[in-house]
C-alpha positions as CSV (number, residue, x, y, z in Angstrom):
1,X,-11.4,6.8,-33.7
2,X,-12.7,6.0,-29.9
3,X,-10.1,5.4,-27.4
4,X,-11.0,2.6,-25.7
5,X,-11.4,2.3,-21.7
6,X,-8.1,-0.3,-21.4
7,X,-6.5,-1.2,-17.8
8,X,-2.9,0.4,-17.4
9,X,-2.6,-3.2,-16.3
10,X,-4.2,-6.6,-17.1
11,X,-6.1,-7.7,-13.5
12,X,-5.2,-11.8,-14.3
13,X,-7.9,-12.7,-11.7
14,X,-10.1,-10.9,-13.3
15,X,-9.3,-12.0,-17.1
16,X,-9.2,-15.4,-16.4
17,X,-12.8,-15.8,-14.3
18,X,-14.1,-13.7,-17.2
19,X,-13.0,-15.9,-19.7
20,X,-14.3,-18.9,-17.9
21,X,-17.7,-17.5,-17.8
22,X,-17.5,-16.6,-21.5
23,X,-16.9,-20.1,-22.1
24,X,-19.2,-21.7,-20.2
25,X,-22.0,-19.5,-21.6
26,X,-20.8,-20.9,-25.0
27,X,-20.6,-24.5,-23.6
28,X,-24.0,-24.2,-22.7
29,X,-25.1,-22.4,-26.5
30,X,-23.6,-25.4,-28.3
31,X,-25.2,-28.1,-25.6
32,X,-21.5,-29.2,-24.9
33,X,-20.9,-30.6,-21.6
34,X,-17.1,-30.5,-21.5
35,X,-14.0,-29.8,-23.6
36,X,-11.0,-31.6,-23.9
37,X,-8.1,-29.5,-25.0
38,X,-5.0,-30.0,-26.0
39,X,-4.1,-27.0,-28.4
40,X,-1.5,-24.5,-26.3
41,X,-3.3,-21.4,-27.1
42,X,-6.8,-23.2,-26.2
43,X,-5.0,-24.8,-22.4
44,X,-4.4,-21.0,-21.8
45,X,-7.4,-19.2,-22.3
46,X,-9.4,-22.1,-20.5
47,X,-6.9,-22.3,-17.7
48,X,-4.8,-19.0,-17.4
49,X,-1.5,-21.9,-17.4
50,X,1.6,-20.7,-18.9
51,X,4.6,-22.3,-19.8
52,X,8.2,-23.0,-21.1
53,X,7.4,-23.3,-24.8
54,X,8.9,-26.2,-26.0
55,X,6.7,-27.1,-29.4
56,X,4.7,-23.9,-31.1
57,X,1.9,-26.5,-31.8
58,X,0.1,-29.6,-30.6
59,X,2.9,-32.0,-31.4
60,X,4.6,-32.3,-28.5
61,X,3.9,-35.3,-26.1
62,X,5.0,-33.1,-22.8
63,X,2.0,-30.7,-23.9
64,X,-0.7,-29.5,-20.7
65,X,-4.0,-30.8,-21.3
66,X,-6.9,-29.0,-20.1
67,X,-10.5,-31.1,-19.4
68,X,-13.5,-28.3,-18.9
69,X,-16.7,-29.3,-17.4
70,X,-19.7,-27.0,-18.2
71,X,-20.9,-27.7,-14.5
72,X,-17.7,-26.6,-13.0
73,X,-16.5,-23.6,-12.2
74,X,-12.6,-24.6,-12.2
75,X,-11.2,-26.7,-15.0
76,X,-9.0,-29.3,-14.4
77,X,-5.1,-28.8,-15.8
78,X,-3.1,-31.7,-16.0
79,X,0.4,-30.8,-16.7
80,X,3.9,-32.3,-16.1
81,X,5.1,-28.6,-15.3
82,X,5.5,-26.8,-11.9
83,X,3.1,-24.3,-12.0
84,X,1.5,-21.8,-9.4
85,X,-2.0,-23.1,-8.3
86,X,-2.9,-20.4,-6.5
87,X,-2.1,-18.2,-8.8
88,X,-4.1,-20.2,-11.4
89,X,-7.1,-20.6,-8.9
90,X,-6.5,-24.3,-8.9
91,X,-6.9,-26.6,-6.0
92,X,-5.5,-30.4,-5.1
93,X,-9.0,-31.9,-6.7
94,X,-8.4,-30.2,-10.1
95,X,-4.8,-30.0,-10.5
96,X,-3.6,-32.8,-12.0
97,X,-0.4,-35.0,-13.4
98,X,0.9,-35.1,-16.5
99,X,-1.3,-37.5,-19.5
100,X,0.4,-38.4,-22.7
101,X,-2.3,-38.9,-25.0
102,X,0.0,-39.7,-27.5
103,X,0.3,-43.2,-26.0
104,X,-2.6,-45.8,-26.6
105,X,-1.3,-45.9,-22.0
106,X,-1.3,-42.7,-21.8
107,X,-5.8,-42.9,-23.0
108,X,-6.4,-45.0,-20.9
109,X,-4.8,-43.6,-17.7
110,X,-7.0,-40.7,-18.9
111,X,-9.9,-41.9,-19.1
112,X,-10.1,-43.7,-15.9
113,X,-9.1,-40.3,-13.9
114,X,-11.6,-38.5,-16.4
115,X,-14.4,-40.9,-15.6
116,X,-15.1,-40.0,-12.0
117,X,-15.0,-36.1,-13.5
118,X,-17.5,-35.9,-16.2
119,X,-21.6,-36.6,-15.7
120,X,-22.7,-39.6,-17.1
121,X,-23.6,-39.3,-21.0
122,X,-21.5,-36.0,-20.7
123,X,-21.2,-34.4,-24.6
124,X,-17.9,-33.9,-25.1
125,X,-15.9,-31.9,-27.3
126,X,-12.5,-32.0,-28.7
127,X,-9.9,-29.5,-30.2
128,X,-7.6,-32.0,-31.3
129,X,-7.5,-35.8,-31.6
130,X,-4.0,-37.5,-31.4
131,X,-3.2,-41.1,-33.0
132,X,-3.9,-43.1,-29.7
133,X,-7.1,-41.4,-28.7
134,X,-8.5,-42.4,-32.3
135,X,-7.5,-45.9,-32.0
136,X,-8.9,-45.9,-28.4
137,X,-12.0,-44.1,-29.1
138,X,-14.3,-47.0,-27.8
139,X,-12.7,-45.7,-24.5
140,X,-13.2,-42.4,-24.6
141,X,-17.0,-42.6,-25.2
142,X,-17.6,-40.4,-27.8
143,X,-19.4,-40.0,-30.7
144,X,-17.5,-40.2,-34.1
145,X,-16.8,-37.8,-35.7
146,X,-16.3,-36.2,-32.2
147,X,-17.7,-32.6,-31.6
148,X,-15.1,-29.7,-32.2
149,X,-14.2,-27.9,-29.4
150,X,-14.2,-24.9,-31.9
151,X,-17.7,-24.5,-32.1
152,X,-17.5,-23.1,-27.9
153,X,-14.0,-21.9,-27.8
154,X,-14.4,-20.1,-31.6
155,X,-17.0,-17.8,-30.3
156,X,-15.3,-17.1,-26.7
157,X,-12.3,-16.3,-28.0
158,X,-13.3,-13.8,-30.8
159,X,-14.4,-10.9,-28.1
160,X,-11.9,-9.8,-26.2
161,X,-11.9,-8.8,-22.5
162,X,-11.1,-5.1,-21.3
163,X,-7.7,-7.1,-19.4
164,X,-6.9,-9.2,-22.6
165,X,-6.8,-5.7,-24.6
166,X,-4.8,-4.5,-21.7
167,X,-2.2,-7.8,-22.2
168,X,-2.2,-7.1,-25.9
169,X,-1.4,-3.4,-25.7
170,X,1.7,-4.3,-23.1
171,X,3.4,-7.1,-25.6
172,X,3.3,-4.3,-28.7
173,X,4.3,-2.4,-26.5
174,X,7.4,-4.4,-25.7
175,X,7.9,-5.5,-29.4
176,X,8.0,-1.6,-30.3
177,X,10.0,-0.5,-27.7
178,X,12.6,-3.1,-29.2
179,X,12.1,-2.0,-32.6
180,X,13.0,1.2,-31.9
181,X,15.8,0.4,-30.7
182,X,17.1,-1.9,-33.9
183,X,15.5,1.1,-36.5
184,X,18.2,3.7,-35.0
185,X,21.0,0.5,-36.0
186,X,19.8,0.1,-39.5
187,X,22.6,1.4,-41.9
188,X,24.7,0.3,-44.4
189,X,27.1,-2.4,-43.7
190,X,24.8,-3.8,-40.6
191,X,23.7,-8.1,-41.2
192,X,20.1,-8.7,-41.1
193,X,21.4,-11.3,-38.1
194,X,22.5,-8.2,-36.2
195,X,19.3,-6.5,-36.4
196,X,18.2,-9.9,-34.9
197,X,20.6,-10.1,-32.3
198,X,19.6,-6.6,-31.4
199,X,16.1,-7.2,-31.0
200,X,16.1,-10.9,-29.2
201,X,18.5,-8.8,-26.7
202,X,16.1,-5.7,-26.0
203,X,12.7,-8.0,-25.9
204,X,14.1,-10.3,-23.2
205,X,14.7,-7.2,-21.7
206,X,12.0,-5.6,-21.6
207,X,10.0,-8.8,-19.8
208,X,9.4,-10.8,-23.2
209,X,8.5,-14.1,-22.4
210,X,9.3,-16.1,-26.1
211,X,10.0,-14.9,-29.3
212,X,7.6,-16.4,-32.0
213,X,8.5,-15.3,-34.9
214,X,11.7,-15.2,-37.2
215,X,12.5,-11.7,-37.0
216,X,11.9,-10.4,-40.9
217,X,14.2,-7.8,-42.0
218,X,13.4,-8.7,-45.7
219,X,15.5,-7.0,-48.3
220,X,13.1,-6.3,-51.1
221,X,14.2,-6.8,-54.8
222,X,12.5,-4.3,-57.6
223,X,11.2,-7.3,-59.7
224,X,9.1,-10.7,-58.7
225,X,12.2,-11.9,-61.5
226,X,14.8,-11.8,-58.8
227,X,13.1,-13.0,-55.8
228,X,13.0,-16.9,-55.0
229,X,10.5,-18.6,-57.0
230,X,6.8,-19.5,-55.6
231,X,4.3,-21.7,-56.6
232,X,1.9,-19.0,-57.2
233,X,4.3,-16.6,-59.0
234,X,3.7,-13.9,-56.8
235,X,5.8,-12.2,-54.0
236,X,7.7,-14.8,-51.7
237,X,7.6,-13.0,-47.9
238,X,8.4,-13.7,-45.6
239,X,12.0,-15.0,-46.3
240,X,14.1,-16.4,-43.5
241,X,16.9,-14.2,-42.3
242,X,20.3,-14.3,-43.3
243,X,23.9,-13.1,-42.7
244,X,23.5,-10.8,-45.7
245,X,24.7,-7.5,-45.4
246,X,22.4,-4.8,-46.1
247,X,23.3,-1.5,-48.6
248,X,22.3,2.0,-49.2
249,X,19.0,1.7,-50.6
250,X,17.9,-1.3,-49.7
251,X,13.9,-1.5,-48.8
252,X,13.3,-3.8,-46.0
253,X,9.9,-5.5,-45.0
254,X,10.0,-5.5,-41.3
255,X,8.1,-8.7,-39.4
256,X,8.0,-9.4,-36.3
257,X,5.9,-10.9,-33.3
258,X,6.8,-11.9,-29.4
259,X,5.1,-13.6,-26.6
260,X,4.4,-11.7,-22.8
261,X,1.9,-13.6,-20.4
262,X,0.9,-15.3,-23.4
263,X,-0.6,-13.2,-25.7
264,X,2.0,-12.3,-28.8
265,X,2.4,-9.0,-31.2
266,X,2.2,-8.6,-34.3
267,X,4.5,-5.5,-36.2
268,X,5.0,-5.3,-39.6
269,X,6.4,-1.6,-41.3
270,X,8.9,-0.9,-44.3
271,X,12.3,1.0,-43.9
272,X,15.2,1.9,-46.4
273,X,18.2,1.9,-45.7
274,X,20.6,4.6,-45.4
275,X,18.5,6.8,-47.5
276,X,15.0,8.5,-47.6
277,X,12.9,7.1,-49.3
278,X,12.1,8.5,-53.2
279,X,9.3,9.9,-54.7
280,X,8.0,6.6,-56.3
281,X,8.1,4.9,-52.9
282,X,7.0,7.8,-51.1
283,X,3.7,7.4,-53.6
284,X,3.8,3.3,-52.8
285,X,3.0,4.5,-49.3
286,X,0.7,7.0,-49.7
287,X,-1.1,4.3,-51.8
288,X,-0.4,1.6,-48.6
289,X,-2.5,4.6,-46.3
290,X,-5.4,4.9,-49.2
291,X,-6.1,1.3,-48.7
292,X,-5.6,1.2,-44.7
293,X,-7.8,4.3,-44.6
294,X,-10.5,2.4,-46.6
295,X,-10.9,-0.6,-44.7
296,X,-10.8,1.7,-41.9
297,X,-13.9,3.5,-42.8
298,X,-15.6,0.6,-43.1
299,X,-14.6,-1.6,-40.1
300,X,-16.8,-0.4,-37.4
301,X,-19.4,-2.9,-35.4
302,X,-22.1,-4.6,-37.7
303,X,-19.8,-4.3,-40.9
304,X,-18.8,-7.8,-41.9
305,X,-15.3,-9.5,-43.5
306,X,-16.5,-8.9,-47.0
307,X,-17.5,-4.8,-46.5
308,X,-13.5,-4.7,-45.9
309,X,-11.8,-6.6,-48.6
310,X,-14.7,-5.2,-50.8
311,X,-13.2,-1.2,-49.3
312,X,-9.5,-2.3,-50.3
313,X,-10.1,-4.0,-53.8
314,X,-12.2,-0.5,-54.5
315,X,-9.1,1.5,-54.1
316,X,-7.3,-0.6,-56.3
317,X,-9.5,-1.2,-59.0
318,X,-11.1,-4.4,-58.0
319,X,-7.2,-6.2,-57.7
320,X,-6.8,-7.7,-54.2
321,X,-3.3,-5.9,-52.3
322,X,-2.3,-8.5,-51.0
323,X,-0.8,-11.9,-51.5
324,X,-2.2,-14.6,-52.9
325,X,-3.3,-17.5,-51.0
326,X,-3.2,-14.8,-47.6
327,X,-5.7,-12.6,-46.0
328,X,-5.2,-9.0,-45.4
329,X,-6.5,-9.0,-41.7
330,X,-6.4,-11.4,-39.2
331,X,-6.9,-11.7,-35.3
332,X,-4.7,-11.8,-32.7
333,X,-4.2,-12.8,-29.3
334,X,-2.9,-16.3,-27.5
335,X,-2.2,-17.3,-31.0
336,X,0.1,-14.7,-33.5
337,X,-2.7,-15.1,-36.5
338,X,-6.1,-16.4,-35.3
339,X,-9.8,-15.6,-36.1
340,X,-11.2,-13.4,-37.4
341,X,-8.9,-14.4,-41.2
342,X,-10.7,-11.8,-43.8
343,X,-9.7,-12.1,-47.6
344,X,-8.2,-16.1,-47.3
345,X,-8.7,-18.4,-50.2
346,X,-12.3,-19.4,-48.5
347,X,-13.8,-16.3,-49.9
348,X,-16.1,-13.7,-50.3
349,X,-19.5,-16.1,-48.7
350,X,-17.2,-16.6,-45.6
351,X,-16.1,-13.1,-45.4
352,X,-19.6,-12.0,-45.3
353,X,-20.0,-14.6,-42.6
354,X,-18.1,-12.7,-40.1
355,X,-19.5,-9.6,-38.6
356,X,-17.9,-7.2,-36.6
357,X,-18.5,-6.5,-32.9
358,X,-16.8,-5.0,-29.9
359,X,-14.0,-6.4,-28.7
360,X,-12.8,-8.2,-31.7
361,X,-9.1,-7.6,-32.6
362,X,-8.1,-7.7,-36.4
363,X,-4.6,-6.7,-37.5
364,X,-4.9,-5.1,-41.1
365,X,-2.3,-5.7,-43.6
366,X,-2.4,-4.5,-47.1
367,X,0.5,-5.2,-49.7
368,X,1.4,-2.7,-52.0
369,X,3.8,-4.0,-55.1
370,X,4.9,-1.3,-57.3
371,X,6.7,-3.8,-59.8
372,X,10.0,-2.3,-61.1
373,X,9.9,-0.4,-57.8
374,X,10.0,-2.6,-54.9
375,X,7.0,-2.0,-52.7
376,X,5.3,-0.8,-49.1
377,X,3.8,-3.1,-46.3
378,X,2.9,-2.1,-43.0
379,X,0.7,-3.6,-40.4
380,X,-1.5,-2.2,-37.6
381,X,-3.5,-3.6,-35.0
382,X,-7.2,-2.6,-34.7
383,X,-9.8,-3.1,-32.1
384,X,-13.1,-2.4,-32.4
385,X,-14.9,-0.6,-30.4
386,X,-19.0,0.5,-30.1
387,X,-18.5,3.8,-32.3
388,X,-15.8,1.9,-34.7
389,X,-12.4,1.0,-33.7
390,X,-9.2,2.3,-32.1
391,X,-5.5,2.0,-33.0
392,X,-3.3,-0.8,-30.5
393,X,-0.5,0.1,-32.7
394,X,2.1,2.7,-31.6
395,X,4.7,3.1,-34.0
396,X,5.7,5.7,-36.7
397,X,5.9,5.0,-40.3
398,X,9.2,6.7,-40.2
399,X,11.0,6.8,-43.0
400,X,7.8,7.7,-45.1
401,X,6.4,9.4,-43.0
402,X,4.9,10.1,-39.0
């Protein structure tokens, strides 16, 4: 597979005038004439803003709030935190107070600083709509239902800049490092909390700027039978972590996923534990790399969400590996799982609706479940690139194998 042509470094500059062109240029595909955001992940990549993360999600009536015109170079950030405006290429004119759109107030304090900013008639889109701007939207001028900022960000987002690869490739980098670290603990006698404690310790260390996810050292029974029940009787994962103590011969499904500069990992491998792994599991993984290898083959520009869940099933005999109601690929970038989702419950008319291209970032994840026998998981994170795509993913498969 190509190696890519990735900075050492992300140039931020750079990054963050490139995704504001890629925007615009989308803005101006869909006939939008501004968005409205409020979604974290969506303030970021149309501002560059950071921030103490307080709510993962849009609930949170301290969120920024991000207003893009489609004739403006700069967007405008309103935000009740202290933030670098230089840094963010802001100025006095487009850097704003906090709004709290949560409050019927809080709309119409909006609206009336928005007013002087948008053109008249201005087409405006939305990526999320709280309580108080639906029961003031006679205020906020829209048409109902409102346009979905999706339809502008969806397609920006998707293809990756040379500097958000760069970003990506330094937070696994950072999350591996760490791992590393907490594999050379993993014994007999050791809590899944301290394999936590290890690995919160080493990423703040290394520069981390949030932890996202739970960390997953999931100790893997041999039979669905034992495992917690589900309500679609398959494999429950990923379970919380707890204060168990692990044994000899335990086979743990390893999760994890971090936040630097605001673009998060994603790591998934299996390890046992104080033992190499047997013959039977050393044939689940061999299995694991059949179906990564497939998908693999397949996932090169042009090639669409269906050629690659149609590659894995064919390993397996037309069964799907991996979980129901899942996906085994998804994107990644300001957001831990985020388009492109191939293999989800939507199916096989909307995989064949996605279509690969360079720059898009898909982390592959099959399942294999070996019942009687535990099972493998690992995950890898893929970019594509003009000849096919390249490995972001540094990490051995160690105990199984390099």
């Amino acid at each position: 597979m190509k190696v890519l042509d990735i900075p050492a470094r992300p140039d931020l500059d750079r990054m963050r005038c490139q995704r504001g062109v890629r925007l615009r240029s989308a803005m101006a595909d869909q006939g939008i004439d501004a968005l409205l955001l409020l979604g974290n992940s969506n303030v970021s990549y149309a501002t560059g803003a950071s921030w103490p993360l307080a709510d993962p999600g849009r609930a949170h009536i301290h969120r920024p709030v991000a207003l893009i015109v489609a004739a403006d170079d700069t967007p405008h950030l309103f935000t009740p935190f202290a933030l670098d405006d230089a840094e963010l290429g802001l100025d006095g004119d487009h850097r704003h107070g906090p709004v709290y759109l949560d409050l019927d107030e809080g709309v119409e304090a909006f609206v009336s600083v928005a007013a002087g900013l948008l053109p008249p008639g201005a087409v405006v889109a939305f990526d999320d709509m709280t309580g108080a701007m639906v029961r003031r939207r006679d205020l906020l001028g829209t048409e109902w239902p409102p346009r979905s900022a999706g339809d502008a960000l969806g397609p920006a987002r998707l293809i990756k800049t040379a500097d958000e690869l760069a970003s990506l490739r330094h937070v696994l980098w950072i999350n591996e490092q760490a791992i590393r670290d907490v594999q050379t603990q993993v014994a007999p006698g050791m809590r899944q909390s301290d394999l936590t404690a290890l690995f919160l310790h080493r990423i703040f260390e290394l520069g981390a700027d949030a932890n996202v996810l739970d960390p997953i050292w999931q100790v893997m029974p041999d039979r669905r039978a034992v495992m917690p029940w589900t309500v679609h009787g398959d494999i429950p994962c990923p379970l919380l972590t707890t204060e168990r103590v692990l044994q000899k011969g335990d086979v743990l499904w390893v999760d994890t996923g971090i936040v630097h500069g605001g673009y998060h990992s994603d790591f998934g491998r299996t390890w046992t534990v104080g033992t190499e792994p047997t013959a039977r599991q050393q044939a689940q993984y061999r299995r694991w790399q059949e179906i990564n290898d497939a998908v693999l083959a397949v996932m090169h520009p042009g090639a669409t969400g269906a050629d690659l869940t149609r590659a894995a099933m064919q390993v397996c005999g037309g069964s799907r590996p991996w979980m129901p109601h899942f996906y085994i690929g998804h994107g990644l970038g300001l957001d831990s799982a985020e388009m492109p989702f191939v293999g989800t419950d939507l199916g096989n008319d909307f995989d064949a609706g996605i279509v690969l291209a360079p720059g898009m970032v898909i982390v592959i994840e099959p399942i294999v479940w070996d019942e009687g026998y535990s099972g493998y998981r690992s995950e890898n994170v893929y970019v594509i690139s003009e000849q096919g795509c390249s490995n972001l993913t540094d990490y051995p498969y160690d105990p199984y194998g390099d």
